[in-house]
C-alpha positions in Angstrom: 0.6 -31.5 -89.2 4.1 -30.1 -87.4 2.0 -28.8 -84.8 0.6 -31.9 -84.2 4.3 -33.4 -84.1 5.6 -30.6 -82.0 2.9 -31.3 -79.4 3.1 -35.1 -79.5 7.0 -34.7 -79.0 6.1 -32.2 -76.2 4.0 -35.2 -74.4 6.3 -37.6 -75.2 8.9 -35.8 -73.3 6.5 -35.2 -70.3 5.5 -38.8 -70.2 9.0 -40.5 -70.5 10.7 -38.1 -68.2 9.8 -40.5 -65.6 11.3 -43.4 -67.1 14.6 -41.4 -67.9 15.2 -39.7 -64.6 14.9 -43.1 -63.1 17.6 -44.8 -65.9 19.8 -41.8 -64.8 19.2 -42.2 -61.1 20.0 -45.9 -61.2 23.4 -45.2 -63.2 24.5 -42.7 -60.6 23.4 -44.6 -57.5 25.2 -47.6 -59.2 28.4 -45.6 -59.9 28.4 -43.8 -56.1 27.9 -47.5 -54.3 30.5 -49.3 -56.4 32.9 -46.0 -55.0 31.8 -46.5 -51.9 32.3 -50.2 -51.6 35.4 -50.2 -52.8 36.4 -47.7 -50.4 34.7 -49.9 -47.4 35.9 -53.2 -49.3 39.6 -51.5 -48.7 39.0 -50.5 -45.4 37.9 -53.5 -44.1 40.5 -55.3 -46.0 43.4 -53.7 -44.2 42.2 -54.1 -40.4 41.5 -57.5 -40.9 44.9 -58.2 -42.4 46.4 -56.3 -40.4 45.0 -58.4 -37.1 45.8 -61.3 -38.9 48.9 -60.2 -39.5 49.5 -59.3 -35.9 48.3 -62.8 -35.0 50.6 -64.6 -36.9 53.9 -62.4 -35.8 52.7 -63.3 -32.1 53.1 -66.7 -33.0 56.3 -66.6 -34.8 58.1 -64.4 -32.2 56.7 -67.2 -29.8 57.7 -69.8 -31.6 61.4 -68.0 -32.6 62.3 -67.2 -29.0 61.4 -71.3 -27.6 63.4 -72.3 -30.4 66.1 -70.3 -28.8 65.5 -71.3 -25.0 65.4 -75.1 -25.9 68.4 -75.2 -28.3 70.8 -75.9 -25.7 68.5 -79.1 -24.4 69.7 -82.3 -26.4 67.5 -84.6 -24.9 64.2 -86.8 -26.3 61.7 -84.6 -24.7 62.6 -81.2 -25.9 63.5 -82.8 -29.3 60.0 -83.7 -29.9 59.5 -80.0 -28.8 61.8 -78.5 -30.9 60.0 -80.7 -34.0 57.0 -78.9 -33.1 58.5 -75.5 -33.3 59.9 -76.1 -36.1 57.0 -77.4 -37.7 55.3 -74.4 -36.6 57.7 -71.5 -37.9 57.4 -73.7 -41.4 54.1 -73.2 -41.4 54.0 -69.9 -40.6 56.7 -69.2 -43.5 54.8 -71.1 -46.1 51.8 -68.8 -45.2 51.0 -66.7 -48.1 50.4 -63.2 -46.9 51.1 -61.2 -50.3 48.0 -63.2 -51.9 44.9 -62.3 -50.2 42.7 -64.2 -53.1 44.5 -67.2 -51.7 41.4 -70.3 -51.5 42.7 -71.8 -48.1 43.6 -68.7 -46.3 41.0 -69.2 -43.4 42.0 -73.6 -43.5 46.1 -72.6 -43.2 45.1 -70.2 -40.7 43.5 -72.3 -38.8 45.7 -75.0 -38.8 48.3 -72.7 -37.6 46.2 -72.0 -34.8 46.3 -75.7 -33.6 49.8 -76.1 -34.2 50.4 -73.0 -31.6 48.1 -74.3 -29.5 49.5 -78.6 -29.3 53.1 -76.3 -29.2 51.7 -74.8 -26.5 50.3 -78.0 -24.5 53.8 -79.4 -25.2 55.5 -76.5 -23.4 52.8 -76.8 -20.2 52.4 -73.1 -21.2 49.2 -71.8 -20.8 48.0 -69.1 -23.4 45.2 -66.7 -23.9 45.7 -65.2 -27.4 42.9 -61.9 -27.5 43.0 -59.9 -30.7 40.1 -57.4 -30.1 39.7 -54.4 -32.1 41.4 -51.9 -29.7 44.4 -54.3 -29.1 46.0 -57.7 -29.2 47.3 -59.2 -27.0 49.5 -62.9 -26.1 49.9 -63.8 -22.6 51.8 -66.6 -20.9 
């Protein structure tokens, strides 16, 4: 009777090999992609904050040097300007770039985006705002 269970444990091995190489497989294929997307995840992370990033400082030195050029102008007209700016660079400083989990990232982004644009209308300045993946770019 041992021989028998020798040999039926001998079989048993053969037949479920199958079944255990693929559980193994699956745990190391599963380990290797989670590595590798976090890896990716990371990468792609940073270059899209970073151009975001890059957008936003475009927009704030914009906004930073008007606010210098039309401090000297007291009148109606450039105080609605100046209102606009301001609003802008508050925006821009509420911003929260240390929390990238953040739920309304894209919404405040793009709201920012049409604030630098009606500034921009408001100015008569005309801008083309090009942030490509080899470099970005604000001209006037």
């Amino acid at each position: 009777m041992a021989a028998a269970d020798r040999t039926s444990d001998m079989f048993d091995d053969i037949v479920m090999a199958e079944e255990r190489f693929h559980g193994e497989g699956y745990q190391e294929g599963y380990a290797e992609g989670s590595h590798v997307g976090v890896v990716e995840g990371r990468r792609y992370g940073s270059l899209h904050g970073a151009k975001m990033g890059s957008e936003i400082g475009c927009y704030l030195g914009f906004a930073l040097t008007w606010q210098c050029l039309l401090q000297k102008c007291t009148d109606e007209k450039n105080s609605k300007k100046i209102k606009a700016l301001d609003s802008l660079v508050g925006m821009i400083q509420k911003f929260p770039y240390e929390d990238p989990t953040y739920e309304k990232l894209q919404e405040d982004m793009e709201k920012i985006r049409g604030k630098f644009k009606q500034v921009c209308s408001m100015l008569n300045v005309q801008s083309d705002v090009r942030m490509g993946t080899e470099r970005s770019s604000l001209t006037f």
